[in-house]
C-alpha positions as CSV (number, residue, x, y, z in Angstrom):
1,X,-9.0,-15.6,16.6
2,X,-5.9,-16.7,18.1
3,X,-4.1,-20.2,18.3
4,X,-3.1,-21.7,20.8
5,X,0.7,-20.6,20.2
6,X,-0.3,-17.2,20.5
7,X,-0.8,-16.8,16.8
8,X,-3.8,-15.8,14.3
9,X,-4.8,-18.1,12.2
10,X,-4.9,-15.6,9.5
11,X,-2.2,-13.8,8.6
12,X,-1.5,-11.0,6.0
13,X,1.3,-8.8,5.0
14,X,1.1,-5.7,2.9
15,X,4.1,-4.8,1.5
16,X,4.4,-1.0,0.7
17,X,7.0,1.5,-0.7
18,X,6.3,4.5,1.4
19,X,4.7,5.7,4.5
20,X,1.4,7.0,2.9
21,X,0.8,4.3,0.1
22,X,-1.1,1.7,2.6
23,X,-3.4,4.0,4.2
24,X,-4.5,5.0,0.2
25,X,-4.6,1.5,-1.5
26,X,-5.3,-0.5,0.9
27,X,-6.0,1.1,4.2
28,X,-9.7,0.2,4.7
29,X,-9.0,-3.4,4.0
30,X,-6.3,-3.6,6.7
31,X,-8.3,-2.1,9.2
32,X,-11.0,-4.7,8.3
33,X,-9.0,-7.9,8.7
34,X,-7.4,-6.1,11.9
35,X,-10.6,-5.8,13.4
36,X,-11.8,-9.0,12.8
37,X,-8.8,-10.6,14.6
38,X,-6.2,-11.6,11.6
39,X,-3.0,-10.8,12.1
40,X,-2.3,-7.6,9.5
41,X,1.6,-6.8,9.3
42,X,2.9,-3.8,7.2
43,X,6.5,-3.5,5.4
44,X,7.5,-0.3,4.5
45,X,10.3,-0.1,2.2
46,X,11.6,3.5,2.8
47,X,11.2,6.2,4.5
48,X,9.5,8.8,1.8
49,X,11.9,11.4,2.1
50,X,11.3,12.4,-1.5
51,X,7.9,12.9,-1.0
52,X,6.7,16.6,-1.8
53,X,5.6,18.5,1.6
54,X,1.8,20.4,1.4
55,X,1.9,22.4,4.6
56,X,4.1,25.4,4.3
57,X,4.6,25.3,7.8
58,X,6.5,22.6,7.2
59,X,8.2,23.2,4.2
60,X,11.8,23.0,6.9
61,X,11.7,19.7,6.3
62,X,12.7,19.5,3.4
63,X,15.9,20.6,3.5
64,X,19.3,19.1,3.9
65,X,18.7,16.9,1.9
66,X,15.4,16.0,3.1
67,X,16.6,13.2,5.7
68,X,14.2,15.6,8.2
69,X,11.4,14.5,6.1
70,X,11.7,10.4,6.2
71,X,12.2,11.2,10.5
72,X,9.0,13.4,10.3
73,X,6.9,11.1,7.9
74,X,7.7,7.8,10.9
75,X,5.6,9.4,13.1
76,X,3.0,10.3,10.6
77,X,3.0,6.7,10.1
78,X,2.5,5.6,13.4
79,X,-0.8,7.3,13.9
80,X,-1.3,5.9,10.5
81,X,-2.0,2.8,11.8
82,X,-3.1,3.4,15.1
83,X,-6.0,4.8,12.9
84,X,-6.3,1.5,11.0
85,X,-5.7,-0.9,14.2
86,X,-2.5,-2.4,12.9
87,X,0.0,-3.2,15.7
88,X,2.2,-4.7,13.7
89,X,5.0,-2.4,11.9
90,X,8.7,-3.1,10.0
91,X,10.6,-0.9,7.8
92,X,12.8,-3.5,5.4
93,X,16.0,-4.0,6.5
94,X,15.5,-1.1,9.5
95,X,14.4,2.1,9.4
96,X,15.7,4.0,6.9
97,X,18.3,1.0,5.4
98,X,16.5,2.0,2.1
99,X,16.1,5.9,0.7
100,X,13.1,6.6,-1.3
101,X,14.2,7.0,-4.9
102,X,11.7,9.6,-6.0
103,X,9.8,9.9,-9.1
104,X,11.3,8.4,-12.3
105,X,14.1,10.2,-13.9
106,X,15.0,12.5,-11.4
107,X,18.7,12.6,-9.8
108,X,17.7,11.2,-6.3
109,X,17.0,7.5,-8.4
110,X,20.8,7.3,-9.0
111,X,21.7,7.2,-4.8
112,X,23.5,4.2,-4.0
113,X,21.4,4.0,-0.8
114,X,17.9,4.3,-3.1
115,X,15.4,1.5,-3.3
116,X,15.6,1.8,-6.8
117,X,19.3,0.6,-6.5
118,X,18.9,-2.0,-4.0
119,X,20.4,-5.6,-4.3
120,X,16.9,-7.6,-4.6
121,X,18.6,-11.0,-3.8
122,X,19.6,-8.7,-0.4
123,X,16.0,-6.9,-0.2
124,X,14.4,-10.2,-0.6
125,X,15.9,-11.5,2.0
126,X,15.3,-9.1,4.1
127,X,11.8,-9.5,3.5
128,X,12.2,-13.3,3.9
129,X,13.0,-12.8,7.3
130,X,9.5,-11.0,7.8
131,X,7.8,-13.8,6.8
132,X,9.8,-16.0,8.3
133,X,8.7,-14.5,11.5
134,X,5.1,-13.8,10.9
135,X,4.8,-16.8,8.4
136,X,1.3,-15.0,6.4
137,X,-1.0,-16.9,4.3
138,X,-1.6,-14.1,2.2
139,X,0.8,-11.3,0.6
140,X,0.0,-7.6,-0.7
141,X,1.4,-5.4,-2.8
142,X,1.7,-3.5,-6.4
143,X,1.6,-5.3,-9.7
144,X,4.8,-5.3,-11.8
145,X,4.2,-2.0,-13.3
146,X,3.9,-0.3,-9.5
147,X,0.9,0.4,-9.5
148,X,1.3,3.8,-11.4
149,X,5.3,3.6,-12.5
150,X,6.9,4.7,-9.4
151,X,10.7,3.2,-9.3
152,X,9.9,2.1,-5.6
153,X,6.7,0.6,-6.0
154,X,8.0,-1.2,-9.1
155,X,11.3,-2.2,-6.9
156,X,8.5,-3.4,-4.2
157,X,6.9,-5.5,-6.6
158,X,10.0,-6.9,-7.6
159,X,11.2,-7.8,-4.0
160,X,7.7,-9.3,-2.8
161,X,8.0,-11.4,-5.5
162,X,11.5,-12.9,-5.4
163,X,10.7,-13.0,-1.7
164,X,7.1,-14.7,-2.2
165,X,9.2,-17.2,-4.7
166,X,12.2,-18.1,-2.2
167,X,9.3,-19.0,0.4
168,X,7.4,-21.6,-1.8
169,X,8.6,-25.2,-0.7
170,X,9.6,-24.4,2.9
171,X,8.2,-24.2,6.1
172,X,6.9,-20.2,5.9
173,X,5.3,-20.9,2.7
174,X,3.2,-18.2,1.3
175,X,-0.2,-19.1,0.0
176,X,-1.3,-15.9,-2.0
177,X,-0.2,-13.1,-3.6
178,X,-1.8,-10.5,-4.4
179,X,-1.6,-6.8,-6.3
180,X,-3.7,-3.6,-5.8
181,X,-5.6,-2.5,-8.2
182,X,-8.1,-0.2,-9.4
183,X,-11.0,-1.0,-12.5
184,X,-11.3,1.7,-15.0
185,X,-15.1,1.8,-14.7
186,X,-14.3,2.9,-10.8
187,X,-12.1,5.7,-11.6
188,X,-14.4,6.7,-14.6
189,X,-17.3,7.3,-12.2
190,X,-15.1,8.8,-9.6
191,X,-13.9,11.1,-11.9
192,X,-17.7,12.0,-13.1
193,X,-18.3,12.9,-9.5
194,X,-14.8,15.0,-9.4
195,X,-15.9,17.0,-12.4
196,X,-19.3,17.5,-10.8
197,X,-18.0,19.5,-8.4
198,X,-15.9,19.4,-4.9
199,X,-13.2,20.3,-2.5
200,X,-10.3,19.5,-5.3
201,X,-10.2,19.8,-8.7
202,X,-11.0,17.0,-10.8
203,X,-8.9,15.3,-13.2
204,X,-9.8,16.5,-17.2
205,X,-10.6,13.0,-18.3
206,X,-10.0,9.3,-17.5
207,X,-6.9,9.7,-19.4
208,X,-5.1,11.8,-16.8
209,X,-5.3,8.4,-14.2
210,X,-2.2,7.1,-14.4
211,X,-3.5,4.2,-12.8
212,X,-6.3,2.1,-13.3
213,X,-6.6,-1.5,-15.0
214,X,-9.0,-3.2,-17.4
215,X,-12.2,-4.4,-15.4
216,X,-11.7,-8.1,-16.1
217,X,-8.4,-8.0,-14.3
218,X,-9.6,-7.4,-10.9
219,X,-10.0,-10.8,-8.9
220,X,-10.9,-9.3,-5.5
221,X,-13.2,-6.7,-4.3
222,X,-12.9,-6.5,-0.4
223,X,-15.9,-4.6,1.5
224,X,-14.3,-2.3,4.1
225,X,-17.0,0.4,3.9
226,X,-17.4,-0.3,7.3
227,X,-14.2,1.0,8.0
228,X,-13.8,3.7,5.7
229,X,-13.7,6.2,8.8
230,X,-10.6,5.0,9.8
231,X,-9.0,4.9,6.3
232,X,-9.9,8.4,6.0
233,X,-8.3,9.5,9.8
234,X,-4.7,7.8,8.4
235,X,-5.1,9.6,5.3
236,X,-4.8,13.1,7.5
237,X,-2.4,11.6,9.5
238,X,0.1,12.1,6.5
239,X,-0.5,15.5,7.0
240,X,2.9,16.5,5.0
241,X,1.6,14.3,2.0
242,X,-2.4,14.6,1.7
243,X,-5.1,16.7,2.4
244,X,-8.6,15.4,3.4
245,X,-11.9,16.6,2.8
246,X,-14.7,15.1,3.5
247,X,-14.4,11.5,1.5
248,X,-12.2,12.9,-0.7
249,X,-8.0,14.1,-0.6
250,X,-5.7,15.0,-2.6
251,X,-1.6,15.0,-3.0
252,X,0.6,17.8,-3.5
253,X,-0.9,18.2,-7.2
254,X,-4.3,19.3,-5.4
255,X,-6.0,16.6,-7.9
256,X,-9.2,15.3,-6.2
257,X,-9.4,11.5,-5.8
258,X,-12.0,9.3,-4.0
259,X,-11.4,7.6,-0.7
260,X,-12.9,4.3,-1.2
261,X,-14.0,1.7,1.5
262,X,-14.0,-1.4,-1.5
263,X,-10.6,-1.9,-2.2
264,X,-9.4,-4.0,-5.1
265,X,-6.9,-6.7,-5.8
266,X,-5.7,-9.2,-8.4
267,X,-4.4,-12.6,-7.7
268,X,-1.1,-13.3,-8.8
269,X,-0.7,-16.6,-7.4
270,X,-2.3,-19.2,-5.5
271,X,-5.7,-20.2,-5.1
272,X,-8.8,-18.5,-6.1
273,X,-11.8,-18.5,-3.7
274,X,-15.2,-18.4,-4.0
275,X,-16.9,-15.8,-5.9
276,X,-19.9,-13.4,-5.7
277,X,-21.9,-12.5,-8.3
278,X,-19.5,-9.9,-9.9
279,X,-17.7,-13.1,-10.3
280,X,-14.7,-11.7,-7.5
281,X,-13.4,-12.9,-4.5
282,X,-14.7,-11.2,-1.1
283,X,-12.0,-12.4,0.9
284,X,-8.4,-12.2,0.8
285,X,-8.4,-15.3,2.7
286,X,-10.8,-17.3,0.3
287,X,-9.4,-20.8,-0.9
288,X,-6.7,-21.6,1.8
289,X,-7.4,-24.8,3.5
């Protein structure tokens, strides 16, 4: 539904470190909200540039000093979300104002021009201007430990917030915020089927996740089975970063995971909305006047 100054009346942005990371957290519910009219914005933080290339007919592009890559991955990301419906696309502060930082530890953290490094009074402003302009009710994006540890994710976390913060008390005021998030019971039946056999090897034990949280922190369970399809066709579209099979993909560590079409979320701030028998919301949305 759209108001009558050309506006949805439900607005949501996902914030995300890389091109890749909203299609596997969170793509299913973005194509869900997109399809039912809401206004679904994405933020992409870098470019991905460190990211670990699968086919090795492309393996080129990861060379001098992999800039090739982050130009690649923007197309990759396009039909990303063409896939999932969403129109509406910004990398923070332009594409490719921030370098991704790579995994923790490694030299490529210590760029001036990495995420990891970045001002966040000057990132969060950046992404003030985003919501500025599409003023959301609702914000998404990793908890304060990233998720699973990754610098950028952590440095997302840390400029959604301080973004999310600066907003309260004026007129783009943001109603929600939300992390992704995974239960452990999820990812220990996942990895049952894994080990049961399939197109990727499974992980040895739970303990292998690096991500996951206890059950009773998970708030939000959103039901995009209906659009799992789509979630799957942007997972291929990273082509340099996953491979698909069937409802399943895997990285560049050819470790199986599940594509799933529930997604999960804890609230961080703002309202809590009704909730279903699991005692979760349903809707991202649920609570806002």
């Amino acid at each position: 539904m759209v108001t009558l100054h050309g506006m949805s009346d439900r607005r949501i942005l996902f914030v995300h470190a890389h091109p890749d990371d909203e299609s596997i957290g969170t793509g299913a519910t973005m194509a869900r909200y997109a399809a039912e009219g809401a206004q679904v914005t994405l933020v992409t933080c870098t470019l991905g540039e460190e990211g670990e290339i699968i086919p090795p007919e492309l393996a080129e592009l990861g060379a001098d000093q992999r800039d090739e890559l982050g130009v690649y991955r923007i197309t990759e990301l396009g039909a990303a979300l063409d896939a999932l419906g969403v129109a509406d696309h910004r990398y923070l502060g332009g594409a490719g104002r921030w370098r991704d930082s790579g995994m923790a530890g490694v030299p490529s953290n210590e760029r001036s021009e990495a995420f990891w490094q970045a001002d966040l009074e000057v990132a969060a402003s950046q992404l003030e201007e985003v919501i500025r302009d599409v003023r959301p009710q609702v914000m998404v994006t990793y908890d304060d430990n990233g998720y699973y540890g990754h610098p950028d994710h952590i440095q997302a976390h840390r400029v959604a917030w301080l973004a999310f913060q600066k907003a309260q008390g004026t007129d783009w005021e943001v109603a929600k915020f939300y992390a992704t998030a995974m239960p452990r019971s999820v990812i220990a039946r996942s990895v049952a089927v894994l080990q049961a056999g399939g197109p990727f090897r499974g992980p040895a034990s739970v303990d292998e996740v690096a991500y996951g949280v206890p059950d009773d922190q998970v708030t939000t369970a959103i039901d995009a089975r209906a659009y799992l399809p789509r979630k799957l066709t942007a997972l291929a579209a990273h082509r340099t970063q996953i491979t698909v099979a069937g409802s399943h993909f895997a990285l560049s560590d050819n470790v199986g995971q599940q594509a799933f079409g529930t997604e999960y979320y804890t609230l961080i701030a703002g309202p809590k909305g009704p909730v279903g028998p699991d005692g979760r919301e349903s809707d991202l949305f649920g609570g806002i006047a």
